[in-house]
ZALO-319719 format. One record per residue (C-alpha): x, y, z. Coordinates in nm, 4 decimals. Layout:
<<X, Y, Z>> ...
END
This chain:
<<0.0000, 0.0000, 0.0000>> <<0.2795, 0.2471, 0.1032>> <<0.4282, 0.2160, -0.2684>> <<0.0985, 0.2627, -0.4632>> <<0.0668, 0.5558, -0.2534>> <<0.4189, 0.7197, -0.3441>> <<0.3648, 0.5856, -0.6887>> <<0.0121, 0.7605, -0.7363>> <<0.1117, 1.0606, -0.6154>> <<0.4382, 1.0800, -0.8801>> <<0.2157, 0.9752, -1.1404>> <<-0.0888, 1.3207, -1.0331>> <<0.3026, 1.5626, -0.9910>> <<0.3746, 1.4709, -1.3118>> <<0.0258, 1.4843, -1.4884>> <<0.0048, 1.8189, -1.3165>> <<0.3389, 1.9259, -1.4568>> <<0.2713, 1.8388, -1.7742>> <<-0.0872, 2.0038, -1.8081>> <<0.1211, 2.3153, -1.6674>> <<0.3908, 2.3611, -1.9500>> <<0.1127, 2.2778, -2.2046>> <<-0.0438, 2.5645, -2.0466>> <<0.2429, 2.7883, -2.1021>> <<0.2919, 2.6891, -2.4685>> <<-0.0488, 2.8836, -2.5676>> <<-0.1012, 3.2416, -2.5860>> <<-0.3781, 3.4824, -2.5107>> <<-0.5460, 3.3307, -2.8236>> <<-0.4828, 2.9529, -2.7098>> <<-0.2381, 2.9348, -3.0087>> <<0.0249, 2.6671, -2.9436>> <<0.3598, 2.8650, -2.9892>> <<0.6953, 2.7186, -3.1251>> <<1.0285, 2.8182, -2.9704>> <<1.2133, 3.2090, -3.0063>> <<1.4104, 3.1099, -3.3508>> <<1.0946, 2.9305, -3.4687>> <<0.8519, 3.2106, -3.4459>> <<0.6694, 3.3583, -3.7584>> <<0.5302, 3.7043, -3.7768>> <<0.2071, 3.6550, -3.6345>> <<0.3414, 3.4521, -3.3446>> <<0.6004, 3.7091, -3.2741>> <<0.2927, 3.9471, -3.2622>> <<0.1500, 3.7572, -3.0341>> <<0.3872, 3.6960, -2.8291>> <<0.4588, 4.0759, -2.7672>> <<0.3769, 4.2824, -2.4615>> <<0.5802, 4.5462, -2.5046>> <<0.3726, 4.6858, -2.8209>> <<0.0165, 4.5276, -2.7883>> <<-0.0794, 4.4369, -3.1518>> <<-0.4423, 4.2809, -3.0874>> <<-0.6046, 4.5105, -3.3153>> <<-0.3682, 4.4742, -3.5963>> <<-0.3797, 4.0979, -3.5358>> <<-0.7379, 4.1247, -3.5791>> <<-0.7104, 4.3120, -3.8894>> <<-0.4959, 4.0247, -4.0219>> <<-0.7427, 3.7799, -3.9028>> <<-1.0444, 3.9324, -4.0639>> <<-0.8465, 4.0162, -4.3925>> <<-0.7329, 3.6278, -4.4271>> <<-0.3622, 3.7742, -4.4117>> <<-0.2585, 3.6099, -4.1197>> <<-0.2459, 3.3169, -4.3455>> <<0.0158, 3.5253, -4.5711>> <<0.2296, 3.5794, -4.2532>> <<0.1874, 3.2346, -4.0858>> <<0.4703, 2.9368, -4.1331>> <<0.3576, 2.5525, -4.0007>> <<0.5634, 2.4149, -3.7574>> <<0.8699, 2.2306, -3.8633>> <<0.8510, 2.3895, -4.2186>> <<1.1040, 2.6465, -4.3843>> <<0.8865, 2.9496, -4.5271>> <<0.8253, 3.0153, -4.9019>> <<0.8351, 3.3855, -4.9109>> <<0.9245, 3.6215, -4.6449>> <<0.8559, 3.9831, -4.5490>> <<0.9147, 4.2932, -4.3246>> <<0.5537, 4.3794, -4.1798>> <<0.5437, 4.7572, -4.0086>> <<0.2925, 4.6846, -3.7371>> <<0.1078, 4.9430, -3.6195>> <<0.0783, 4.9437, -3.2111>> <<-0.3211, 4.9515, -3.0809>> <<-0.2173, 5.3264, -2.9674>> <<-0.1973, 5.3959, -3.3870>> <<-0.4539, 5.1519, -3.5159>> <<-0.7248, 5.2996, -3.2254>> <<-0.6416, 5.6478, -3.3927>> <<-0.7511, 5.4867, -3.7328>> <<-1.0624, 5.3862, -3.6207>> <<-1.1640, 5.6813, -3.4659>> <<-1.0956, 5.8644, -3.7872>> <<-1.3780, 5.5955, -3.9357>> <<-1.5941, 5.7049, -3.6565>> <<-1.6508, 5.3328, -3.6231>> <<-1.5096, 5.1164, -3.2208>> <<-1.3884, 4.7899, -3.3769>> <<-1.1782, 4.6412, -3.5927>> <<-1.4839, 4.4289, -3.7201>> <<-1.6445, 4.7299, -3.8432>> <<-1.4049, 4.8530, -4.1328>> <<-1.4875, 4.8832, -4.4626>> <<-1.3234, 4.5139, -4.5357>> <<-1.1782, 4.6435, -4.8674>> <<-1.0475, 4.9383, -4.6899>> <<-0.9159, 4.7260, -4.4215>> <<-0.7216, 4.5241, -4.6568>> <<-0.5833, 4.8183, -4.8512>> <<-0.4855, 4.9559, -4.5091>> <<-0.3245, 4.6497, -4.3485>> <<-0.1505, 4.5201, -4.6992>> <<0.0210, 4.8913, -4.7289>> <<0.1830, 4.8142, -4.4132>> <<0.3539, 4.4879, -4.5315>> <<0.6706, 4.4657, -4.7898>> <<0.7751, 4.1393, -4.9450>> <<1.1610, 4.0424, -4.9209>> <<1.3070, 3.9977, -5.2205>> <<1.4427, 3.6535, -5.2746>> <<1.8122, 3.6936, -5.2999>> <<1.7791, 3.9056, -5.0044>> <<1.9067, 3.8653, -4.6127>> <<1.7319, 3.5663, -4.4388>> <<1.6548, 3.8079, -4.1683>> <<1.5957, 4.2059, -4.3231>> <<1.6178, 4.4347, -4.0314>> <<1.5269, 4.8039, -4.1373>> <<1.9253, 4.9083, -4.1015>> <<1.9711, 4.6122, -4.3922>> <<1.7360, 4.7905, -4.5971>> <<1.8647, 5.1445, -4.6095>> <<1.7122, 5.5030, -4.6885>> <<1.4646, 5.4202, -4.9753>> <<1.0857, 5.3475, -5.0786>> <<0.9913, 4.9986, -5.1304>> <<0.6575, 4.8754, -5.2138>> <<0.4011, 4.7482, -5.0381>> <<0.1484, 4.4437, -5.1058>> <<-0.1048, 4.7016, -5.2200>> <<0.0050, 4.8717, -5.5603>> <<0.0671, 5.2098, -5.5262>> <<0.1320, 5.2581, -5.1610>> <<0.5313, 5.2146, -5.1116>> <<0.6589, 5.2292, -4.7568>> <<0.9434, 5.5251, -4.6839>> <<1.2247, 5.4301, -4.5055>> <<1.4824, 5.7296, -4.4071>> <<1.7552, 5.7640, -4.1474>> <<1.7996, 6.0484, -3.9684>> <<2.1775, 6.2254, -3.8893>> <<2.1637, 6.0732, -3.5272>> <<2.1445, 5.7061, -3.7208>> <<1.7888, 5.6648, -3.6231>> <<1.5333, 5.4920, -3.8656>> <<1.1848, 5.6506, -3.9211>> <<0.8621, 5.5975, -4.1757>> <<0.7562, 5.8393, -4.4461>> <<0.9648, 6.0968, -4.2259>> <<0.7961, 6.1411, -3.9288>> <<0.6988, 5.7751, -3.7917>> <<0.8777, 5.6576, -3.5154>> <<1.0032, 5.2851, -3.4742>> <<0.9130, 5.1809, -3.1419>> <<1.1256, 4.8111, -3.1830>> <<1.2285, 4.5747, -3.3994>> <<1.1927, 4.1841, -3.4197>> <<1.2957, 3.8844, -3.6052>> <<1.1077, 3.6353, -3.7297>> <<1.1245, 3.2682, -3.8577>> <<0.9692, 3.4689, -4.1934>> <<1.1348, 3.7956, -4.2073>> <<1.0731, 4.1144, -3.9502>> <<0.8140, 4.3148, -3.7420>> <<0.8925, 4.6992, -3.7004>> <<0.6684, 4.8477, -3.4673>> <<0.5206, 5.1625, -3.5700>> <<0.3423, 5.4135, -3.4001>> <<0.1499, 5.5670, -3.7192>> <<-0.1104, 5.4175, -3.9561>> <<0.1577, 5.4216, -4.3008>> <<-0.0676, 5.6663, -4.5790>> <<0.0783, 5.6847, -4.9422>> <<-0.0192, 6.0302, -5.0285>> <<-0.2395, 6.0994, -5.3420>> <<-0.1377, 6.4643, -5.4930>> <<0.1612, 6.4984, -5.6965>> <<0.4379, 6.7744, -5.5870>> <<0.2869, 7.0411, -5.8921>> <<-0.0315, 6.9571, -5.6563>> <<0.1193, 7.0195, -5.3458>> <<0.2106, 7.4190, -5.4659>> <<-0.1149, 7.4840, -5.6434>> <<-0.3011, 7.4004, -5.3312>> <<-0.1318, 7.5765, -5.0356>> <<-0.2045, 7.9331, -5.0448>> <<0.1197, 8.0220, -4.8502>> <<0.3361, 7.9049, -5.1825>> <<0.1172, 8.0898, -5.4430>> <<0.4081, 8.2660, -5.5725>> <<0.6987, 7.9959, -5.5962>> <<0.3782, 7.7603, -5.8085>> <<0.2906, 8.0864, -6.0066>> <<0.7164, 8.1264, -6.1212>> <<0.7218, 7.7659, -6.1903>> <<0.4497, 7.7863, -6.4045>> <<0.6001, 8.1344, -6.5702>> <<0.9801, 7.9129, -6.5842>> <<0.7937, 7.6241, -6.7340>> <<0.8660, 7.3994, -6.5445>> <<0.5289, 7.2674, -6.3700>> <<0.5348, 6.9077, -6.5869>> <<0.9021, 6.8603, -6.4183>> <<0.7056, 6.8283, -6.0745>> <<0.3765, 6.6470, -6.2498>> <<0.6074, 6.3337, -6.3276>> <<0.5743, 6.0210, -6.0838>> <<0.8572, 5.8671, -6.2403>> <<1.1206, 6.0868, -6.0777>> <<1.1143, 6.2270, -5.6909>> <<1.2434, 6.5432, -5.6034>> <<1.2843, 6.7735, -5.2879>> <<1.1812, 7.1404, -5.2891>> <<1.3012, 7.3877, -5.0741>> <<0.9930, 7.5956, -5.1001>> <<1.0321, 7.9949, -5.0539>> <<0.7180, 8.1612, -4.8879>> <<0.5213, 8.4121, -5.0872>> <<0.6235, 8.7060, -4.7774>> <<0.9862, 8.6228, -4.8871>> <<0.9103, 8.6701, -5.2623>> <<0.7072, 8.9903, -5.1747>> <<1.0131, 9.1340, -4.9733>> <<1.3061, 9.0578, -5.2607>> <<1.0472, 9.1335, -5.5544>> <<1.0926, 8.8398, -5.6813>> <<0.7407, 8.8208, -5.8372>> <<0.5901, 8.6805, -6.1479>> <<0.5543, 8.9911, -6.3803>> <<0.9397, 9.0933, -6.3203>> <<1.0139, 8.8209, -6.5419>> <<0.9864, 8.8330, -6.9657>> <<1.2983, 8.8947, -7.1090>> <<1.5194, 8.6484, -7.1905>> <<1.8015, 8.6824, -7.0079>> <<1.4934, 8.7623, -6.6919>> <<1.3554, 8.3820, -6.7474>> <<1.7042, 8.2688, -6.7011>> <<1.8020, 8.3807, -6.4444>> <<1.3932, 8.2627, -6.3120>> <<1.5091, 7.9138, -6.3834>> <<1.8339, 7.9066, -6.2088>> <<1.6764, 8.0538, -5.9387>> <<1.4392, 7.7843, -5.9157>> <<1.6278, 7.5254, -5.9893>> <<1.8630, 7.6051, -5.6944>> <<1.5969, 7.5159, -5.4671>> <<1.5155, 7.1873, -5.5516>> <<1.7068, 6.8390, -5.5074>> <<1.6739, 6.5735, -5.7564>> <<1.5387, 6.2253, -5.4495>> <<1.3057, 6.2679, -5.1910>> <<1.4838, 6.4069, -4.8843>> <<1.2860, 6.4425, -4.5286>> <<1.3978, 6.6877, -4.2644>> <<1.5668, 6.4246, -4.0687>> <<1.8455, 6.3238, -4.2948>> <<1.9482, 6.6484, -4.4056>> <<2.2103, 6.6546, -4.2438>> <<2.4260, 6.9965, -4.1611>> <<2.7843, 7.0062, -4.3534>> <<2.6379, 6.7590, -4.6184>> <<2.6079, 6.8913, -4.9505>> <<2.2682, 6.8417, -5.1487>> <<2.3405, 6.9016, -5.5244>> <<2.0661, 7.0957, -5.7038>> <<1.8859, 7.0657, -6.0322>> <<2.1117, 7.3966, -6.1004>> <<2.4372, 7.1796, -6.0457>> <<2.4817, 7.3891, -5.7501>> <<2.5287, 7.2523, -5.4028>> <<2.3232, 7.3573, -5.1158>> <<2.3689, 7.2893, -4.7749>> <<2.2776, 7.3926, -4.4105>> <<2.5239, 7.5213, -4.1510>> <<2.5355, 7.3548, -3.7781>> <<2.2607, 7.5639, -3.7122>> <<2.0450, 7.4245, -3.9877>> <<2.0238, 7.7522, -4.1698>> <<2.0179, 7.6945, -4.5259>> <<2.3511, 7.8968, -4.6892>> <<2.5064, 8.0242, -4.3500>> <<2.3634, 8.2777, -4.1307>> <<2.6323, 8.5548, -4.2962>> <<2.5112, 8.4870, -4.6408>> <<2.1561, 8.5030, -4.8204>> <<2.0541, 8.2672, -4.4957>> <<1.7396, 8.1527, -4.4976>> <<1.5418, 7.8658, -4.2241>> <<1.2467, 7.6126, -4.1722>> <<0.8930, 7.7478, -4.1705>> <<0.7865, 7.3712, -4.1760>> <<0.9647, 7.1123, -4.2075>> <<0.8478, 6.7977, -4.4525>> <<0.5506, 7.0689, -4.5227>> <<0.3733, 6.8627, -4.7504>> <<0.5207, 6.5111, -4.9046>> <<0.3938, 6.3733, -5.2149>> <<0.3937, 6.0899, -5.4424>> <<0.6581, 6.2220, -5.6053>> <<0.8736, 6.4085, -5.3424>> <<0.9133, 6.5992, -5.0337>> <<0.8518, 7.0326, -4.9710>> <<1.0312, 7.2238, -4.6899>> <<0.8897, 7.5656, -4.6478>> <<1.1820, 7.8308, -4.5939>> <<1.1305, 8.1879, -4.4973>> <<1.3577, 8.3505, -4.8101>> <<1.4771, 8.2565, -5.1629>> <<1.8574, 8.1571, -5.1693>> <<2.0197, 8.3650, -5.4748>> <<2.2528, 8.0999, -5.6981>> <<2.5852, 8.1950, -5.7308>> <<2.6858, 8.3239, -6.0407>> <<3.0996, 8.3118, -6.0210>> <<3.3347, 8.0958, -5.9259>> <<3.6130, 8.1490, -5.6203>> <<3.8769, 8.2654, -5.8554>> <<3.6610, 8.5243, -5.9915>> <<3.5463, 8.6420, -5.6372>> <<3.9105, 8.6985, -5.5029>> <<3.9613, 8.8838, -5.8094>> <<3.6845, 9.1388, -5.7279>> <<3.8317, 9.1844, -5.3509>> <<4.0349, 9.5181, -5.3060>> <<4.3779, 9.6309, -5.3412>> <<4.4484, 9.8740, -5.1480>> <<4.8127, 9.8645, -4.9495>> <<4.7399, 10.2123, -4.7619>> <<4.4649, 10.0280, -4.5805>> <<4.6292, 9.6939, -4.5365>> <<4.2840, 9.5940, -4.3138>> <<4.0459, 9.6318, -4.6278>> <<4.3337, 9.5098, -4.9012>> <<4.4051, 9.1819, -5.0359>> <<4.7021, 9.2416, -5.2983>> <<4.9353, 9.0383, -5.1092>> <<4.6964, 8.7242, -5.0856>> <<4.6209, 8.7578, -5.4693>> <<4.9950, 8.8129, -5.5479>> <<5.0771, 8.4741, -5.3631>> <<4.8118, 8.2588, -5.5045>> <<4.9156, 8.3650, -5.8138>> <<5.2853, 8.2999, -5.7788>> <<5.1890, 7.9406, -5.6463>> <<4.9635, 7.8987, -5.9282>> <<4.6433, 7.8214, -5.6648>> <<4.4218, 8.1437, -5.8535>> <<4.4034, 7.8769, -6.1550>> <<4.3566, 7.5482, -5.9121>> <<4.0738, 7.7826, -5.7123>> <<3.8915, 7.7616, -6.0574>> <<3.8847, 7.3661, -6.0662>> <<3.8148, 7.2478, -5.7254>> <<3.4323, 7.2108, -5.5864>> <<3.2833, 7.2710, -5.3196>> <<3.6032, 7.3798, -5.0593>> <<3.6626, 7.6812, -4.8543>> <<3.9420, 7.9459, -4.8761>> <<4.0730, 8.1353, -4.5823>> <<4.1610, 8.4900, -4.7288>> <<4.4492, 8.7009, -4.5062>> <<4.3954, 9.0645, -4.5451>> <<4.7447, 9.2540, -4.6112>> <<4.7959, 9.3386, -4.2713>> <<4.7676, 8.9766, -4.1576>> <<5.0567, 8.9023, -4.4308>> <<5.2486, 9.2155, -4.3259>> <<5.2657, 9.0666, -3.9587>> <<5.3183, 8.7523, -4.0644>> <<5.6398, 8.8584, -4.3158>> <<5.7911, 9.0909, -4.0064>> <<5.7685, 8.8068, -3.7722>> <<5.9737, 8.5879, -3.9662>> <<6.2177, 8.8556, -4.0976>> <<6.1343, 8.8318, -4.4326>> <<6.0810, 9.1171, -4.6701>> <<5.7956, 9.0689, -4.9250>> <<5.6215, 8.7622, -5.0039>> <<5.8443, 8.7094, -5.3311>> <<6.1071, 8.6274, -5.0980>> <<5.9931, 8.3284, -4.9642>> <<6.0689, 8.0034, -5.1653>> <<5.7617, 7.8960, -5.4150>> <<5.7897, 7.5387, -5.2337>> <<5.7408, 7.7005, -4.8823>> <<5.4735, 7.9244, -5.0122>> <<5.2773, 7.6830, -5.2245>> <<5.2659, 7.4860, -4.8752>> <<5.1259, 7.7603, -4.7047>> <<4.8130, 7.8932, -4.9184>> <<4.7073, 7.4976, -4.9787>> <<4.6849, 7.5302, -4.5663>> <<4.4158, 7.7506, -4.6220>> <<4.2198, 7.6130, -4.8301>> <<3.9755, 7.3356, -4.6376>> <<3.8501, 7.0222, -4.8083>> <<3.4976, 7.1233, -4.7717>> <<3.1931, 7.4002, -4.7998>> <<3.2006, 7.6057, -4.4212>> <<3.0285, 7.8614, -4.2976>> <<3.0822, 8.0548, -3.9859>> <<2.8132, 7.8885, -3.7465>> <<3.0090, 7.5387, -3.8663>> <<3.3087, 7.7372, -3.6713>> <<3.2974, 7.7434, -3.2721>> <<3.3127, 8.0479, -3.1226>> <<3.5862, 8.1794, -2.8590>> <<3.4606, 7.9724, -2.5825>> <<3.4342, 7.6687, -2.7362>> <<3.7036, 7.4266, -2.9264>> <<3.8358, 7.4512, -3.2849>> <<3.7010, 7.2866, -3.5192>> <<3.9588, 7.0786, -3.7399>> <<3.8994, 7.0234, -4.0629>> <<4.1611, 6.8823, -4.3618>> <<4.3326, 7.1230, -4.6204>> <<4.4316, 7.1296, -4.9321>> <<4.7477, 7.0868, -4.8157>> <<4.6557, 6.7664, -4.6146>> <<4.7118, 6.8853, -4.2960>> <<4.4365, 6.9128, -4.0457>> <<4.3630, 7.2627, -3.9838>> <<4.2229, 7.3729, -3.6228>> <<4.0293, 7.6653, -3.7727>> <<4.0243, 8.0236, -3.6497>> <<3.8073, 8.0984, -3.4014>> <<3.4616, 8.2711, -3.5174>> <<3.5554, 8.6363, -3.3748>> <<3.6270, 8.9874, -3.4828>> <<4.0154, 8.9049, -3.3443>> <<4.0214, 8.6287, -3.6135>> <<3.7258, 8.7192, -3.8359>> <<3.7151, 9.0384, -4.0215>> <<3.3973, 9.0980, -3.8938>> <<3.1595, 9.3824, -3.9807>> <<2.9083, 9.2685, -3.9468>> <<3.0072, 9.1609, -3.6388>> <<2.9762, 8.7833, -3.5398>> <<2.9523, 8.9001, -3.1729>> <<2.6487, 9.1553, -3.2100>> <<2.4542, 8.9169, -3.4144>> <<2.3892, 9.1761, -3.7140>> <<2.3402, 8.9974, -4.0383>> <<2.3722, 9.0995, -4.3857>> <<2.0732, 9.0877, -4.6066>> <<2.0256, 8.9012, -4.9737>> <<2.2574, 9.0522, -5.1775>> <<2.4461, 9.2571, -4.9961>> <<2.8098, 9.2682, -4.9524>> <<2.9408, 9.3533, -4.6221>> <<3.2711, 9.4902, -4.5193>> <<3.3239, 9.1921, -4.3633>> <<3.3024, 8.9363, -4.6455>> <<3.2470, 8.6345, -4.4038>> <<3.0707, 8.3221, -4.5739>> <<3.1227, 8.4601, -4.9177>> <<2.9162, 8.1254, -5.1126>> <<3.0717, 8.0893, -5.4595>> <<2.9753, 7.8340, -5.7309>> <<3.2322, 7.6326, -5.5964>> <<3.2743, 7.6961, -5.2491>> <<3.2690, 7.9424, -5.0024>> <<3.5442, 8.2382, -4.8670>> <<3.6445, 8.3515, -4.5550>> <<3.8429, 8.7080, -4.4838>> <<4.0503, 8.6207, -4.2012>> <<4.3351, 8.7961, -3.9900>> <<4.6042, 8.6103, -3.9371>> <<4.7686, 8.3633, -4.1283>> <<4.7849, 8.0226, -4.0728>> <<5.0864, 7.8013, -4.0411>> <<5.1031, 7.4564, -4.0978>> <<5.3857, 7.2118, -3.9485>> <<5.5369, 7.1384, -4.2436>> <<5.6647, 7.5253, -4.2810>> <<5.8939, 7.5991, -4.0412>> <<5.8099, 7.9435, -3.9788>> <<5.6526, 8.1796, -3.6925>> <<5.2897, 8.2118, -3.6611>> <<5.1442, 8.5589, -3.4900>> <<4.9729, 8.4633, -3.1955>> 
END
């Protein structure tokens, strides 16, 4: 009796363990689950707390496309996919839209549209297991035709949707990858010619594209551009209006103007990043300064209204305050407009000319894009030639010299906010001459500065201040500066 007693109790422990872990294999929908690495999409749904899908899980169930996303136990899948789940906080904000309180109450077709937009098929000679970073900044289309799915990264690395929608998490799946998303995905219907003919606040910019000819360019579907969109107060205040343009030589310059504001690919707010140059349909770059002001804040600077305004099918607009005025010569040409004037060695750049010219840098300055030259007034050369006991520039050796000007000429586009100011560090940046540079420091004792960088008094479109900081040339920008820079490789004295 005493060992049917220990033996019937054994057998009830392990009955009752076994009824307990068969328990734990089902979810909330008494779905029998396979292990982590075996998981499909829906199961991985499931299986989440951290998002709560049940209402997109019940769109799947009532659209039949759970089937589409489900894999049989023990089997490899067929096809696979990256599905953009939307949480219950997204999909509730759907329904209220409808004016409708369940899932079960959608239009079915539009239910289908919606969740089928929110699903993209892995190609088959892709990754087993796609995760968003695999796929990269692009548009890639959905299960329903003619809604694609936006994927751009911003400048801190982070992945969003359509440029706004935020990832919550990622998972993997047996059959590809679940982003969570905290927006219902929309494809928009207007085209980007659309877009400007119905916001009254851009009037003007669609009215000159229609006067340049150029409205069909932003009808087509087949290519996607970016528009940095000028306001119609900005217009107004330049007189930059529709019936100042008939001549010739007027539309011409209409079109470059244009064209300098838009960027052939769709580009959201969030990747455009600062020192990054954007080349426009003019051939022009364009680019914002740390600050994100669009040209630097001592040139025709302009900033965000609204950012990702209005996106399209076919593109992206960015509503800026001001039109940005193309440049219409080249750095060589600039320097050769700058004065000459020895009496005033503060306002006179004859030496500076005289030694890019001896090095033969005034004809490089003509091929190079997109760098920026650091411009010594005279009486930054005169102090630099007394220091080191020499008596004109023609007396030092071509070799030396040639070193010397490449040291001022950095390997990219900068502006002065892209500059720290006295209290902060340098920034270093490489030259021409391959050294790296720590640049002067954005003041009036480095600068010349009038406007001064220290009041905060900007320059308007147009004009040309004494100061000639963040001169933007075809090619690159110029800075006046007042003192001359050494590099290591010259062995001579620079003026503290």
């Amino acid at each position: 009796m005493k060992y049917t007693f220990r033996y019937t109790k054994l057998f009830v422990s392990i009955l009752a363990l076994t009824l307990f872990f068969a328990a734990c294999k089902r979810d909330k929908q008494d779905v029998v689950l396979q292990p982590r690495n075996e998981r499909d999409i829906v199961e991985v749904m499931q299986r989440e707390t951290k998002g709560d899908f049940t209402m997109f899980l019940e769109a799947l169930k009532v659209t039949g496309l759970d089937q589409l996303l489900s894999v049989e136990p023990n089997k490899e899948p067929t096809k696979r996919y990256v599905v953009f789940a939307p949480t219950n906080k997204a999909f509730g904000a759907l329904l209220l839209q409808f004016g409708v309180n369940t899932v079960n109450q959608l239009d079915l077709t539009i239910l289908t549209e919606t969740v089928k937009a929110h699903i993209y098929e892995i190609p088959g000679d892709a990754k087993k297991n796609l995760k968003l970073s695999d796929m990269g900044e692009g548009t890639y289309p959905s299960l329903q035709q003619g809604r694609d799915i936006v994927v751009s990264i911003s400048c801190d690395e982070v992945p969003y949707i359509n440029g706004k929608t935020v990832v919550a998490f990622e998972r993997a799946a047996k059959n590809g990858h679940v982003v969570a998303v905290e927006d219902i995905l929309f494809t928009p219907a207007s085209t980007l010619a659309q877009v400007l003919r119905d916001d009254p606040e851009l009037s003007i910019l669609n009215q000159l594209i229609g006067k340049a000819g150029l409205t069909g360019v932003f009808e087509d579907l087949s290519k996607q551009y970016t528009i940095i969109a000028p306001s119609n107060e900005g217009f107004i205040e330049y007189n930059i209006l529709p019936q100042n343009f008939n001549t010739p030589a007027e539309l011409a310059f209409l079109d470059s103007l244009l064209r300098y504001h838009v960027i052939a690919g769709r580009y959201y707010s969030l990747s455009m990043c600062d020192q990054k140059p954007y080349i426009t349909l003019l051939g022009q770059d364009i680019q914002t300064d740390a600050s994100s002001f669009w040209g630097g804040r001592y040139n025709d600077w302009v900033e965000y209204l609204e950012t990702n305004a209005n996106f399209a099918r076919n593109g992206v607009v960015h509503k800026v305050d001001y039109p940005m005025i193309p440049a219409s010569i080249n750095i060589r040409q600039r320097i050769a407009q700058l004065p000459e004037n020895p009496s005033t060695p503060g306002n006179s750049f004859a030496i500076a000319k005289q030694a890019l010219a001896i090095t033969g840098l005034d004809v490089e300055l003509e091929k190079v894009d997109r760098v920026t030259v650091l411009l010594p007034n005279d009486a930054a050369f005169n102090a630099f030639l007394a220091l080191n006991n020499i008596g004109s520039i023609y007396d030092v050796p071509v070799a030396t010299l040639t070193e010397l000007m490449k040291f001022h000429v950095l390997t990219r586009r900068m502006f002065i906010l892209d500059v720290s100011p006295a209290s902060g560090p340098f920034v270093s940046v490489k030259t021409l001459q391959g050294e790296i540079m720590d640049t002067p420091r954005a003041t009036t004792a480095e600068y010349v500065a009038t406007p001064s960088y220290v009041t905060g008094v900007y320059p308007s479109i147009g004009s040309d201040p004494a100061g000639r900081i963040d001169m933007k040339l075809s090619n690159g920008n110029i800075h006046c500066i007042l003192k001359v820079q050494v590099p290591k490789a010259v062995k001579l004295k620079k003026v503290p």
